[in-house]
C-alpha positions in Angstrom: 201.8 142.7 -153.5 201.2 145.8 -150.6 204.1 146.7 -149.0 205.1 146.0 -145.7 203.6 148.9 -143.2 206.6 150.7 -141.2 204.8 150.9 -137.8 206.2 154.3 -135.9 206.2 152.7 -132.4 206.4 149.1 -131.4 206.0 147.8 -127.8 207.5 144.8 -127.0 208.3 142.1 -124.6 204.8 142.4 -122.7 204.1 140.0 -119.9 200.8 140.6 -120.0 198.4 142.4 -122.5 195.2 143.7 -121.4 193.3 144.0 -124.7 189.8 144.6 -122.6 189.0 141.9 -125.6 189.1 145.0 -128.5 185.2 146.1 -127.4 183.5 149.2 -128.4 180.7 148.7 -126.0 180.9 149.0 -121.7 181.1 145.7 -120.0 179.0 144.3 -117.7 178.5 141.3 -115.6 179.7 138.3 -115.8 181.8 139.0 -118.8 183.3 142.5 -116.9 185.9 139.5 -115.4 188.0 138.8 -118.6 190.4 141.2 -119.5 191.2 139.9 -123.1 194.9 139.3 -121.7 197.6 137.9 -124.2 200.3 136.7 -122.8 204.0 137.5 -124.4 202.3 140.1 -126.6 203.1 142.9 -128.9 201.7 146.6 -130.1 201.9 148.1 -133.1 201.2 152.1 -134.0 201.1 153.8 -137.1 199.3 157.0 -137.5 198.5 157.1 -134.4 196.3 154.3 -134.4 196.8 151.1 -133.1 197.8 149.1 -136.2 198.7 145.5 -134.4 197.8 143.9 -131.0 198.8 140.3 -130.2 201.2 137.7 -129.8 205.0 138.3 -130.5 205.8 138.1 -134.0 202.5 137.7 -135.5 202.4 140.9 -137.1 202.5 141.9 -140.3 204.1 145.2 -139.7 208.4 146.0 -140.2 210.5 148.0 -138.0 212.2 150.7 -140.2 215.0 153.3 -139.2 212.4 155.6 -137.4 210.3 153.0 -135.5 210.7 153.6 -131.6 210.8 150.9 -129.8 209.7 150.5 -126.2 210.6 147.6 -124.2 208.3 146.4 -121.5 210.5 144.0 -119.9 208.3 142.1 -119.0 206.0 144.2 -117.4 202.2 144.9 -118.2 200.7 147.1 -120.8 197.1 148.1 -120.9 194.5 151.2 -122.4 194.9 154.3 -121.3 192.8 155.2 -118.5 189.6 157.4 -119.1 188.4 159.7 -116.3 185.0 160.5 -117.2 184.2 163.2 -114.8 186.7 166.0 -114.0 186.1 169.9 -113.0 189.7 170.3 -114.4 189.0 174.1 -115.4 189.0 176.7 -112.0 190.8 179.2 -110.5 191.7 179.2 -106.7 192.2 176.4 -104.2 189.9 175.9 -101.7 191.9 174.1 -98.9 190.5 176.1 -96.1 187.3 174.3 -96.1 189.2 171.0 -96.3 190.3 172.1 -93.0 186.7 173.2 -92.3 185.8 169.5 -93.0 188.6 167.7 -90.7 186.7 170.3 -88.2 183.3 169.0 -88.0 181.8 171.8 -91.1 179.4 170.1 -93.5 179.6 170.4 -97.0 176.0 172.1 -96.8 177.3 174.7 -94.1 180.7 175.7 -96.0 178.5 176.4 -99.0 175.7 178.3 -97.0 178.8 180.7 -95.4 179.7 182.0 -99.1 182.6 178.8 -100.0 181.5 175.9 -102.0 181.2 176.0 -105.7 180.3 179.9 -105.7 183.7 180.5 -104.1 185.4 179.1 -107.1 182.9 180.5 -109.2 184.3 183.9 -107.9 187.8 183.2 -108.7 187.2 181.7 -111.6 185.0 184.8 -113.2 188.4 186.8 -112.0 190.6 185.2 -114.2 191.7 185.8 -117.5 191.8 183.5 -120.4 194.9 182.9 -120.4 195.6 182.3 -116.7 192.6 179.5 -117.3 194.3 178.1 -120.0 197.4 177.5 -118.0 195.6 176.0 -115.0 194.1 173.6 -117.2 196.9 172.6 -119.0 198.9 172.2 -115.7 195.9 170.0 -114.5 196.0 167.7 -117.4 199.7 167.2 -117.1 198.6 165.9 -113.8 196.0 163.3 -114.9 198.1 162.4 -117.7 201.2 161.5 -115.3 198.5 158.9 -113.5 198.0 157.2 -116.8 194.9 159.3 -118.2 194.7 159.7 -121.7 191.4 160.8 -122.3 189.5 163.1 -119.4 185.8 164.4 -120.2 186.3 168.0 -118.7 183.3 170.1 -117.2 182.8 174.0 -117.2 180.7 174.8 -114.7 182.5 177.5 -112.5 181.4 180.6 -114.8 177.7 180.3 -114.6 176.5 183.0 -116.3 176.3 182.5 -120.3 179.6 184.7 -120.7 181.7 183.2 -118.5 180.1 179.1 -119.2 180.9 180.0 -123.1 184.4 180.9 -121.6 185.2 178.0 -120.5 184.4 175.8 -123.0 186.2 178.1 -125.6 189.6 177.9 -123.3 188.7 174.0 -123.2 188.6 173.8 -126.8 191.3 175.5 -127.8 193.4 173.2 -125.5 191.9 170.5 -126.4 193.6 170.9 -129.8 197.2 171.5 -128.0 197.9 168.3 -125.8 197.7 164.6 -127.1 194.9 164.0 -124.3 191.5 163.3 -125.9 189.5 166.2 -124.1 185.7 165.5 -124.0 183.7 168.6 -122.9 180.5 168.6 -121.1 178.3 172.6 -120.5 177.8 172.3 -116.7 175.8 175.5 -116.6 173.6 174.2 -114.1 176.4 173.6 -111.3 174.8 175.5 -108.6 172.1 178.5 -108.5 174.7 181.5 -108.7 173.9 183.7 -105.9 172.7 186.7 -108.3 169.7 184.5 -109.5 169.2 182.5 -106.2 165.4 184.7 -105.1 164.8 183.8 -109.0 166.1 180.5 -109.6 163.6 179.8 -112.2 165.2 182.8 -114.8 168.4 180.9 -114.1 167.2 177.6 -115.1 165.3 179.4 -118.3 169.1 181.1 -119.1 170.8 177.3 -119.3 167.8 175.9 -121.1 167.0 178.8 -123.2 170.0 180.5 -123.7 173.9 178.4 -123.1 172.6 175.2 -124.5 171.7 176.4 -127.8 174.5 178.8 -127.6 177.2 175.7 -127.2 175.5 173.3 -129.0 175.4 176.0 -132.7 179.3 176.7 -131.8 180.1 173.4 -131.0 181.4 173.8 -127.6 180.6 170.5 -125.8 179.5 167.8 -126.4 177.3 166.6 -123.3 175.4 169.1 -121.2 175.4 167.6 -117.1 173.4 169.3 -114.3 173.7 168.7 -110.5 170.8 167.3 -108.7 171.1 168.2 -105.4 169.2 170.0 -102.4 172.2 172.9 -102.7 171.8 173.2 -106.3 168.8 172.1 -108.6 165.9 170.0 -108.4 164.5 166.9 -110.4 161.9 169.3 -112.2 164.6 171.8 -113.0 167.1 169.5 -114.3 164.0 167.9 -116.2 163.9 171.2 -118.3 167.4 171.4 -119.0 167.9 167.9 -120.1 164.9 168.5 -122.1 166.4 171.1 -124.1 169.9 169.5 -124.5 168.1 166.6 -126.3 166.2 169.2 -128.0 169.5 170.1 -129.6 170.9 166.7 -130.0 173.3 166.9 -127.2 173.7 164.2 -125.2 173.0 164.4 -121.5 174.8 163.3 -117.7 173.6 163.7 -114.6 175.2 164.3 -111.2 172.5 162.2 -109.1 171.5 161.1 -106.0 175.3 162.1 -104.3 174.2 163.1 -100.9 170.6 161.8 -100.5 168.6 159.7 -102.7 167.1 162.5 -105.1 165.3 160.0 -107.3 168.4 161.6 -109.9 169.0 157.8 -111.1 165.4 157.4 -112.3 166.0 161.4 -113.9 168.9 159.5 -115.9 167.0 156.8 -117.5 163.9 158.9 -118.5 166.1 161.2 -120.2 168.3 158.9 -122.0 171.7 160.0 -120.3 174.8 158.3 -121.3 175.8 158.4 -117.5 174.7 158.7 -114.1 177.7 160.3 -111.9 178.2 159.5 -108.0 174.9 157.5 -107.2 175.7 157.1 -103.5 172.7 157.1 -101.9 170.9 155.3 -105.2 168.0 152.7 -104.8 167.5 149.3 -105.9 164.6 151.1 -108.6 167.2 153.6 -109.4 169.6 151.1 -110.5 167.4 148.7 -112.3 166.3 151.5 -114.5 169.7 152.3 -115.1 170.4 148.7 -116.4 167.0 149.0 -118.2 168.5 151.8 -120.4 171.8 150.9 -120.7 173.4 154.3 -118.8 176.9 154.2 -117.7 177.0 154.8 -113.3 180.1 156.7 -113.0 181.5 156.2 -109.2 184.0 158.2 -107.7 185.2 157.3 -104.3 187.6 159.7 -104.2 185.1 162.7 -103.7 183.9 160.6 -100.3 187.0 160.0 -99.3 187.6 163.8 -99.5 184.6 164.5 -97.8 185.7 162.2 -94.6 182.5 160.3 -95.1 182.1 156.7 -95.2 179.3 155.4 -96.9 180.5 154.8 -100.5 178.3 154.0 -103.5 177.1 150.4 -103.8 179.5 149.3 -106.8 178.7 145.8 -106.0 174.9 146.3 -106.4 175.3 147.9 -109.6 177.3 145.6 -110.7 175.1 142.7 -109.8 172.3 144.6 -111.3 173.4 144.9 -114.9 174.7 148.5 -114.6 177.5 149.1 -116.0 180.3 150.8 -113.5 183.0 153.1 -114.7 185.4 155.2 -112.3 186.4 158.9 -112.5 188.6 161.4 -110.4 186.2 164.2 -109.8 189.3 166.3 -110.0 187.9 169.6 -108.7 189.2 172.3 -106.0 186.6 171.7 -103.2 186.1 168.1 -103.0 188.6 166.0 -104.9 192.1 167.2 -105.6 193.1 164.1 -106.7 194.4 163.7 -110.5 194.8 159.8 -109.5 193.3 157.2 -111.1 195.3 154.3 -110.2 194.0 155.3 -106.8 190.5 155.8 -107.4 190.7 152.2 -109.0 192.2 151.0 -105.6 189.5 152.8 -103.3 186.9 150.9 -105.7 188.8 147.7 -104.7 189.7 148.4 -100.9 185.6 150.9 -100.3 183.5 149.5 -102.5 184.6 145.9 -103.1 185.1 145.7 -106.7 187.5 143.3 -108.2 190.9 144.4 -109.7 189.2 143.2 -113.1 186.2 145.2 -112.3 188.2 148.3 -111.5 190.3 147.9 -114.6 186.9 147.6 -116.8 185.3 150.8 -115.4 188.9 152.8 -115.9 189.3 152.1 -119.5 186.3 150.6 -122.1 183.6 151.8 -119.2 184.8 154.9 -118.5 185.3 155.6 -122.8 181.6 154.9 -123.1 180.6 157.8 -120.5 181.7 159.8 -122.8 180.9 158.6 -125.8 184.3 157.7 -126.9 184.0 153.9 -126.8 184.6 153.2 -130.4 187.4 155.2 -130.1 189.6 154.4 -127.1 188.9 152.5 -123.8 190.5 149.0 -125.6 193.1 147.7 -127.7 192.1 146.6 -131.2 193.4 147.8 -135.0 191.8 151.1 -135.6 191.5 152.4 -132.3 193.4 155.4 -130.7 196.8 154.5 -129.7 196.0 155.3 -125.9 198.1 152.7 -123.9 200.5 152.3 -121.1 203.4 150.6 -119.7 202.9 149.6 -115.9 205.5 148.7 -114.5 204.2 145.7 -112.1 204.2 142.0 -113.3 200.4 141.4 -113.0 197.5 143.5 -113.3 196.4 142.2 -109.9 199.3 144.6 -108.3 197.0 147.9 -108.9 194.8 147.5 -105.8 197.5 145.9 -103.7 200.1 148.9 -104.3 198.3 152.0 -103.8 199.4 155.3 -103.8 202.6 154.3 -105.8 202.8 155.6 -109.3 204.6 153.0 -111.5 203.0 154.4 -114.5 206.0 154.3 -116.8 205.2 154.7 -119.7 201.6 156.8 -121.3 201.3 156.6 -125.3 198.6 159.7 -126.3 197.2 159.7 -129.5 199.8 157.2 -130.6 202.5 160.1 -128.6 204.8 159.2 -125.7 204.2 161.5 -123.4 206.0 159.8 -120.4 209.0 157.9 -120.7 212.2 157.3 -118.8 214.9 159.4 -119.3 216.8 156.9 -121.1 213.9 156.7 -123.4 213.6 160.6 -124.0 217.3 160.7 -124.5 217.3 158.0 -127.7 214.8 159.4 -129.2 214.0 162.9 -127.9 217.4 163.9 -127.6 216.9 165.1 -124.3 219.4 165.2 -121.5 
C-alpha cells in the first residue's frame, strides 16, 4: 500500500473555493459565469504543486510536523492572478507628462516634444544591469503584493539589438530569483527609435532580421509583440515582424487598434497571435475574427483611465462575440503606474460592465492563456502550479464593490508564501 503524501502547505477553512472549474483552456461565454466554487473547501501543496483541491476532509494527503497550515477563516481563496501585459523593466518616471495630460497635452503631442516611450528609452539605455535588475525586482514585489503570481514582462525600452538583448537577459536572470512565474515577450518594435526614424524600414529589417532570431537561438522570450499604432509601426510593418517570429517558432501578440481602429485586430487573427492587447477602438469584423481564431483580447482599463480618456474597450461586445477577455495592468512609467490588479478587475466591472465572474475569469485562467501558461496556472486542479491566494472578503462578489482596498492576505508563489501576516511569518519564518 503507498504511503500517505505529507502535503507541505494546507489551506483550510475556506468559505468559498474558486477552482475556475480546474481548466487549462480560456473561458468564454456562457460558461465564463461559473467559477467552479466549493464551498467549505480545502488545498493541498506538495512540491509546489497543487496536490488536493476540494471539500474538507476528502483528501488523501497527512499533515506531518513540517506542514504549514494557513487558516482562511472563512474567507475566500482563489488562483493567483495573471497580468498578461506589463512594461515592468525601465528606468525613470515619467510623471511630468502625467501632469502634461491633466493639462490638456495629448499623448501624440508629449511624444512628438521628445517624452513618450523614447524618453524612457533614454533612461533606460543609461542604466546599468544592475540598477535594471533592481527596478524590476522592486516592480514585481509590487504586482505580487496585489495578488499577481505570474506577470508576462515586455522589453521594449532598449530598441536597439544591444540594449533589447539586455533586457531580456536582466529578465531572465530574475526570472530564476523570485517565486513569480515571469513570461517574457521581445518588444523590439515599441516605437521607431529616433536614430532610425528618416529610415524606418532598416529598423523594421533590424527586429525582423536581426533581435528575433537573436532571442529566439538564446532563448530570451518567448513571445515577440509589436505596437500598431500611427506613433509607432504600421500593419505592413508589423506584418514583417510577425512573419519572422513564426518563422522562428515564437509565438506572437499584438498591441492593436488602442487609439484608433488600425485594422490591428484583423493583424492578430491572420497571424495566429495568442493575444490581441488594448482593442479600444476594435470593430465588430475585428472581433469576430478574433473569436474565429481563438485569440485571447487582453483589456486594460487602467492605461485609459491613466490617459483621462473615457471611451473604454467594448468588454461586453467581445464577450458576447465569443472572444475570450482577459485583464492586465499595463504596468509601465508613461501610462499606467498601476501594479493593481484587484483594481483593474473593478474598472472592468464599474467602465466596461463586466461581471465580477467575468472579471475574475479574465484575471486568472484568461489571462494564463495570453501567455501561454494555461496548462500551468490560471486554475486550481492537482498538477498545477501552486499559485493561489487568501482574500480576505466573504464572497468573491466583494472585489468590484471594494475597490482600491487591498485585502490580499495571503499570495502562495510557486507553492511559496510570499505574503502572510505577521503572525504567520513569525510561526513559521521566525520573523519578528
Amino acid at each position: 500500500m503507498a504511503q500517505p503524501i505529507i502535503a507541505d502547505l494546507v489551506i483550510r477553512n475556506i468559505g468559498e473555493l474558486l477552482t475556475m472549474k480546474g481548466v487549462d483552456d480560456p473561458i468564454v461565454a456562457p460558461a465564463v459565469a461559473d467559477l467552479g466554487i466549493i464551498k467549505r473547501g480545502e488545498v493541498a501543496v506538495k512540491d509546489r504543486k497543487i496536490l488536493y483541491v476540494g471539500l474538507k476532509d476528502g483528501g488523501s494527503y497527512i499533515v506531518g510536523p513540517q506542514t504549514m497550515i494557513i487558516d482562511a477563516e472563512n474567507k475566500v481563496v482563489c488562483p493567483g492572478f495573471v497580468d498578461s501585459h506589463t512594461h515592468a523593466i525601465f528606468a525613470g518616471t515619467r510623471e511630468d507628462e502625467f501632469l502634461m495630460r491633466l493639462q490638456g497635452k495629448t499623448y501624440a503631442e508629449v511624444q512628438a516634444g521628445g517624452g513618450g516611450i523614447v524618453k524612457t528609452v533614454r533612461a533606460t539605455r543609461m542604466a546599468s544591469e544592475e540598477k535594471l535588475r533592481d527596478a524590476l525586482k522592486r516592480n514585481i514585489f509590487k504586482l505580487s503584493r496585489y495578488g499577481s503570481t505570474t506577470a508576462e514582462i515586455k522589453s521594449g525600452y532598449g530598441l536597439n539589438t544591444e540594449e533589447e538583448i539586455k533586457l531580456l537577459r536582466v529578465i531572465k536572470e530574475v526570472a530564476l530569483e523570485t517565486d513569480i512565474l515571469i513570461v517574457a515577450t521581445l518588444l523590439g518594435a515599441h516605437v521607431v527609435p529616433p536614430e532610425y526614424v528618416v529610415r524606418r524600414h532598416k529598423y523594421v529589417e533590424l527586429v525582423a532580421r536581426d533581435m528575433v532570431p537573436m532571442v529566439h537561438e538564446n532563448h530570451l522570450a518567448t513571445f515577440v509583440d509589436v505596437f500598431v499604432d500611427e506613433s509607432a509601426f504600421t500593419i505592413e510593418e508589423a506584418r514583417v515582424i510577425l512573419t519572422a517570429a513564426r518563422d522562428h517558432d515564437m509565438p506572437r501578440k499584438l498591441h492593436a487598434d488602442e487609439m484608433a481602429d488600425d485594422h490591428g485586430a484583423e493583424l492578430a487573427a491572420e497571424m495566429g497571435c495568442v493575444s490581441a492587447d488594448h482593442l479600444v477602438w476594435t470593430s465588430e469584423k475585428g472581433m469576430k475574427a478574433l473569436a474565429k481564431e481563438g485569440v485571447v483580447a487582453t483589456l486594460m482599463p487602467g492605461t485609459v483611465l491613466s490617459l483621462g480618456r473615457t471611451k473604454f474597450a467594448d468588454a461586453r461586445a467581445f464577450i458576447e462575440h465569443g472572444v475570450p477577455v482577459a485583464l492586465a495592468t499595463d504596468y509601465n512609467p508613461g501610462t499606467c503606474m498601476c501594479p493593481n490588479m484587484l483594481l483593474i478587475m473593478a474598472l472592468g466591472c464599474l467602465h466596461m460592465k463586466m461581471t465580477a465572474e467575468e472579471v475574475l475569469v479574465a484575471a486568472t485562467i484568461n489571462g494564463a492563456a495570453a501567455v501561454g501558461r494555461g496548462m500551468q496556472t490560471g486554475s486550481l486542479r492537482e498538477g498545477k502550479d501552486a499559485d493561489l491566494l487568501v482574500l480576505d472578503i466573504d464572497t468573491y462578489k466583494e472585489i468590484p464593490y471594494r475597490f482600491g482596498e487591498n485585502f490580499v492576505r495571503y499570495v502562495v508563489a510557486g507553492g511559496g508564501v510570499i505574503k502572510a501576516p505577521k503572525v504567520f511569518k513569525k510561526k513559521y519564518f521566525q520573523e519578528s
